[in-house]
C-alpha positions in Angstrom: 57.4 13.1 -16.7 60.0 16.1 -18.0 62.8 14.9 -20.2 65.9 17.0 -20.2 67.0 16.7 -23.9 70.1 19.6 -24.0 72.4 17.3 -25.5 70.4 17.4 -29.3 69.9 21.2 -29.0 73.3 22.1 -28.3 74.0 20.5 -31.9 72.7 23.8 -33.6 75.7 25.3 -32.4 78.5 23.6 -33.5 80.7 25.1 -36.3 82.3 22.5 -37.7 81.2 19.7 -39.9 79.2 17.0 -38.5 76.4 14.0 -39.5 73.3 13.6 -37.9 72.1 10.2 -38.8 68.1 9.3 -38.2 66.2 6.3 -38.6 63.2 5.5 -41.1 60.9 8.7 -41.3 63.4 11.2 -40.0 61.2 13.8 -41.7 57.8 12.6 -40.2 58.6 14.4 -36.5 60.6 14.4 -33.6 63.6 16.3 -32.9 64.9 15.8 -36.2 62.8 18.5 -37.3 64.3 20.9 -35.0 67.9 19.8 -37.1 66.2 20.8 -40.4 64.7 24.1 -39.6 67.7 25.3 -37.7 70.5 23.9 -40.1 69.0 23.8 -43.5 69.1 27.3 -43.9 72.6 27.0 -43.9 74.3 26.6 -47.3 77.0 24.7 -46.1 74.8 22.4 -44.4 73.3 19.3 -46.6 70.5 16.2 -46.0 71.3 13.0 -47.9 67.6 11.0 -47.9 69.1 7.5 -48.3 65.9 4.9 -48.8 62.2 5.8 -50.3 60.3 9.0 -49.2 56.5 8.2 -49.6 54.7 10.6 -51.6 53.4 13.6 -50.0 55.5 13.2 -46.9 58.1 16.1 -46.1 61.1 13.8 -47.1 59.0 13.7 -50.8 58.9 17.4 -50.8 62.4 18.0 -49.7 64.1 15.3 -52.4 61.9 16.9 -54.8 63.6 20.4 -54.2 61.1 21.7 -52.4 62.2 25.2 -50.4 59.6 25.2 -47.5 57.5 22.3 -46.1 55.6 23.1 -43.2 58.2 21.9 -39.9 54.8 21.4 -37.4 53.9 17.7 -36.5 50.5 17.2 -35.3 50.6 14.5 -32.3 46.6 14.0 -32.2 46.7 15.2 -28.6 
């Protein structure tokens, strides 16, 4: 099974001011991973961690000012 998923990647192109809300865990993998590395870098682009980051997760990392964190998700496979 291929999934077409355009729609999320096109995202990284808009110019103008947007949300991208995610659920529990954002940080943890999936696509919103490919938000943070492409639009973080951005200074005029901001993430708003709204509920508990456990520690040593990403989302701890990045509400604890952290610069880098590693952006590759292991799957087990």
């Amino acid at each position: 099974m291929t999934c077409v998923c355009t729609h999320w990647i096109k995202l990284d192109a808009v110019r103008y001011p947007g949300i991208i809300i995610s659920a529990s865990g954002m940080a943890s993998g999936g696509r919103v991973l490919h938000h943070l590395k492409t639009l973080l870098p951005n200074h005029r682009n901001s993430v708003i961690f709204a509920d508990f980051q456990a520690q040593g997760t990403r989302g701890d990392a990045l509400v604890n000012g952290a610069s880098e964190v590693n952006s590759t998700v292991n799957t087990g496979r």
